[in-house]
C-alpha positions in Angstrom: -121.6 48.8 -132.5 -117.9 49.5 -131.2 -117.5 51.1 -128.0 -115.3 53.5 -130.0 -115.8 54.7 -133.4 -113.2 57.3 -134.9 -114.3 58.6 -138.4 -111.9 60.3 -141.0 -110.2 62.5 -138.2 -107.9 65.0 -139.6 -106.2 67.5 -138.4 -103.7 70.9 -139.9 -101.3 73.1 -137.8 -101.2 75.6 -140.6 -100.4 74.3 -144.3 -98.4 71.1 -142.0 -101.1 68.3 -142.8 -100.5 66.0 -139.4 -103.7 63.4 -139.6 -104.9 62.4 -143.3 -107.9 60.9 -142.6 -107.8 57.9 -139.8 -110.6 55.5 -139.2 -110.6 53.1 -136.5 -112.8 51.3 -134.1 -112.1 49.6 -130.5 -114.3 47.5 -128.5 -114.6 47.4 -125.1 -112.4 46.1 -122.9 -109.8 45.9 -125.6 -106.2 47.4 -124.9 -104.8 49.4 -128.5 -101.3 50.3 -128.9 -100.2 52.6 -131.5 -96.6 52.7 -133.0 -94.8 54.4 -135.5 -91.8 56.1 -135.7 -91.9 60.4 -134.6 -93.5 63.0 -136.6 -96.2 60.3 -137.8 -99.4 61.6 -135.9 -99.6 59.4 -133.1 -99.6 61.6 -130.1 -101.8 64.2 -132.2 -103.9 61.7 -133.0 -104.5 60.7 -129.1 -105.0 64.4 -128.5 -107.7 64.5 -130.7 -109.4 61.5 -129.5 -109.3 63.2 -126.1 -110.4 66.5 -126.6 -106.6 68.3 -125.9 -106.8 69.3 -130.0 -109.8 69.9 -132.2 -109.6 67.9 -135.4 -110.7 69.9 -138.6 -112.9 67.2 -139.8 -114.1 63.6 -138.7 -116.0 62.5 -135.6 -115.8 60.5 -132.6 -118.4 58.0 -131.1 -118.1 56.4 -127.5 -120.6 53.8 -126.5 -123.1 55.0 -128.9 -123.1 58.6 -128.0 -121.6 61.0 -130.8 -118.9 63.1 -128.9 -117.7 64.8 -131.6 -118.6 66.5 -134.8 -116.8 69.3 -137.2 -118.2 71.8 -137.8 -120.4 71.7 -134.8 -119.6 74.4 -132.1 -118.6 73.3 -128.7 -118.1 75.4 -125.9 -115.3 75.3 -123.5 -117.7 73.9 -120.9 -118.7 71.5 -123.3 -115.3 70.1 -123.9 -114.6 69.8 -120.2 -117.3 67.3 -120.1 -116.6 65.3 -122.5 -113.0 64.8 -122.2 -114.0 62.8 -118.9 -114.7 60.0 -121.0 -111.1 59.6 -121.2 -108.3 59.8 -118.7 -105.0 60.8 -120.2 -101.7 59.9 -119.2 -98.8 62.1 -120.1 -95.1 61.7 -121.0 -94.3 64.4 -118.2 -96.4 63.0 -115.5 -97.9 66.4 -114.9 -98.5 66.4 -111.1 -98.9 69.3 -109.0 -96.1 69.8 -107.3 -97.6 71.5 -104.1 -100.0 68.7 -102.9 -98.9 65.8 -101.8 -99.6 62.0 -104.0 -103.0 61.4 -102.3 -103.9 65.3 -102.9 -103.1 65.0 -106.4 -105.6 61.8 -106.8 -108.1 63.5 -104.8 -108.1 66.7 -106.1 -110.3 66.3 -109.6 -112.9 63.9 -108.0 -113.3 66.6 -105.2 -114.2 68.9 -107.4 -116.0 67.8 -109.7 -118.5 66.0 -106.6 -118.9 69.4 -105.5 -119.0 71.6 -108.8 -122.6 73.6 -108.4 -124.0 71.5 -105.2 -125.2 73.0 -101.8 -123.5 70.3 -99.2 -123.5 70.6 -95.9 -120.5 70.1 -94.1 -121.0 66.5 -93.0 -122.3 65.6 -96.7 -118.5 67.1 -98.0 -117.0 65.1 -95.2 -118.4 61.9 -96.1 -118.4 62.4 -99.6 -114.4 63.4 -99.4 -113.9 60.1 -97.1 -115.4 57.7 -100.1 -113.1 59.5 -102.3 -110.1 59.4 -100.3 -110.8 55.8 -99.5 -110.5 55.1 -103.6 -107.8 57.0 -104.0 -105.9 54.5 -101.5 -107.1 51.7 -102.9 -106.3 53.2 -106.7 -102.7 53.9 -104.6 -102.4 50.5 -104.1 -103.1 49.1 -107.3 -99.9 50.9 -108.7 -97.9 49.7 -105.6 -97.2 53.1 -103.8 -99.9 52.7 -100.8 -97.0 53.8 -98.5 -96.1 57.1 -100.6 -99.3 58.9 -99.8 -97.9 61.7 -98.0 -94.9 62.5 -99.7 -94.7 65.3 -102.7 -94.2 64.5 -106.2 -90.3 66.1 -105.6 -89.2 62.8 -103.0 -90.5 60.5 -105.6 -88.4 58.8 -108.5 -90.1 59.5 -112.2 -91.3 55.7 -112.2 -93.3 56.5 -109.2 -94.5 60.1 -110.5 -95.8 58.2 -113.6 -97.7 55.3 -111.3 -99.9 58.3 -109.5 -100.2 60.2 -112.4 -101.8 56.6 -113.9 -103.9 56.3 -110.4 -104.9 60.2 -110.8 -106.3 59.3 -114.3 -108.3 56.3 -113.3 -109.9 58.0 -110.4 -112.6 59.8 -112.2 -113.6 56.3 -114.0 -112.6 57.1 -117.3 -114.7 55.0 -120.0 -110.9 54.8 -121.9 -107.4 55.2 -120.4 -105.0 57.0 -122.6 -101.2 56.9 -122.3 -99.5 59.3 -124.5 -95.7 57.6 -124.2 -95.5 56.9 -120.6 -92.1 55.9 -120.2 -90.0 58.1 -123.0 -89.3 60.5 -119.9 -88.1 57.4 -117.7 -84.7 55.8 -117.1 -84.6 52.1 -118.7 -84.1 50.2 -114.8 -87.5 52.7 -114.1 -89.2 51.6 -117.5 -90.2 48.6 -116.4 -92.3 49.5 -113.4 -94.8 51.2 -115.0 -94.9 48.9 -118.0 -95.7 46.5 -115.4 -98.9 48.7 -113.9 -100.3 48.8 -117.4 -99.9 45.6 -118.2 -101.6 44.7 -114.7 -104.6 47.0 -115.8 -105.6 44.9 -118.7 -108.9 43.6 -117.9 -112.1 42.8 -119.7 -113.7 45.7 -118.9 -111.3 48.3 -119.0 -110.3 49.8 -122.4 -107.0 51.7 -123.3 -105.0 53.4 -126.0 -101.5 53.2 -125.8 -98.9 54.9 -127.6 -95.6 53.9 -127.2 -91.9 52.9 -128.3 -91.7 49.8 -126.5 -92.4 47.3 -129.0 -92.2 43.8 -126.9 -94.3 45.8 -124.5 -96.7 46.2 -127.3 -96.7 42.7 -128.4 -97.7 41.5 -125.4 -100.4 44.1 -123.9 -102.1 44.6 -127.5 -105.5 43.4 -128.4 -104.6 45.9 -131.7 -101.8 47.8 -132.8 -101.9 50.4 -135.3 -98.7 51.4 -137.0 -99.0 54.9 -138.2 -96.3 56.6 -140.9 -97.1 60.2 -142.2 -100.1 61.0 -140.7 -101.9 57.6 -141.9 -102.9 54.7 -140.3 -100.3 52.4 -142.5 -101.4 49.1 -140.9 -103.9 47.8 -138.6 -104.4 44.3 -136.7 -103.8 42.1 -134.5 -100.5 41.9 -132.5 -99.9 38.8 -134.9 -101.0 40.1 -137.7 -98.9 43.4 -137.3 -95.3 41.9 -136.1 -95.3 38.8 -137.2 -96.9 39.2 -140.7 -96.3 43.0 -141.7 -97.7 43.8 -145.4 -97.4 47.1 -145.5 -93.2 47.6 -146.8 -92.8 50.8 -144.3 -94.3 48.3 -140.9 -91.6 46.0 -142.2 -89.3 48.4 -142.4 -90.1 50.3 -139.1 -89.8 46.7 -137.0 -86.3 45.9 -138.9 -85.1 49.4 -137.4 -86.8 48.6 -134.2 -85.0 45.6 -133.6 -81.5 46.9 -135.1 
């Protein structure tokens, strides 16, 4: 069984008809990059995936356990738990500006450790230590150990994006989601958080990547999807996808790409 299973998701904003029906699995561990050009579905397809929109019909499985469902009625509560399983990275880094980078890491573990529990002082203290002591470490992995104490304004948008990528992992998402990541950034400050998410790879941490960088995509990918009008157009390997398109709109979309 794949770690993720996504069934005949589709999705309407009115009579506009965004997703036609996408099915697609992921394995654990495995890093999927979606292209395709604006307009074609891709970010409301990650939203979907995540919980942010409701799909009008499909479902979505996540090691086995059946996360989503039309038709069945989930309550706002309900949601909130289950978009754990993912952690989302957005285009606009979305950090709070009031706290400072190791508050903004800190913050969502924090609360959800103490959501609905009697804990004495000491027990928050200790419990508040472990997760400060992660949220270091998580600061390190992206490179910005030394930026702890500064605000989201005295950082550049490369270095917003690396915390908002550290906030995500700190509540152990079972997939990481990057909705665009750089399309906000300079070029020179592209490259520094491609580099983080290229450094995340592993073989036991799965993510879904949408993006415009296509040699960035070549060389992260264990699949790419190319999506064109609200269908999943082609589907494959990084090989398979750029280097031997079949479908005439990938060929077409990688001949613009490079032009």
């Amino acid at each position: 069984m794949a770690f993720l299973e996504v069934s005949n998701i589709h999705k309407n904003f009115g009579k506009n008809e965004v997703l036609k029906g996408i099915d697609f699995t992921l394995e654990k561990g495995e890093v999927l990059v979606i292209i395709g050009s604006s307009g074609s579905g891709k970010t409301t397809l990650l939203r979907c995936i995540n919980f942010l929109e409701t799909p009008d019909r499909g479902s979505i499985t996540v090691n086995g356990e059946e996360l989503f469902k039309a038709g069945e009625p989930y309550s706002d509560r309900e949601k909130r738990e289950k978009r754990l399983h993912f952690g989302m990275v957005f285009q606009q880094f979305n950090l709070f500006p009031q706290y400072t980078v190791l508050k903004n890491i800190t913050l969502a573990p924090e609360l959800r450790a103490f959501k609905g529990k009697k804990l004495s002082r000491a027990e928050k203290k200790k419990i508040s230590a472990q997760i400060e002591e992660k949220a270091r470490r998580l600061l390190e992995t992206v490179g910005l150990s030394e930026k702890a104490a500064n605000y989201p304004c005295e950082l550049s948008g490369g270095q917003q994006q690396r915390v908002a990528i550290a906030r995500a992992l700190a509540l152990e998402p079972d997939i990481l989601c990057f909705d665009e990541p750089t399309s906000a950034l300079d070029p020179e400050l592209t490259g520094e958080v491609l580099r983080v998410i290229r450094g995340l790879k592993s073989s036991d941490r799965t993510m879904i990547v949408v993006t415009h960088e296509m040699n960035f995509a070549r060389g992260v990918a264990d699949k790419v999807i190319y999506m064109a009008d609200g269908v999943i157009e082609e589907f494959g390997t990084p090989e398979e996808v750029f280097g031997a398109p079949k479908s005439e709109k990938t060929q077409a979309f990688l001949k613009n790409s490079k032009d």
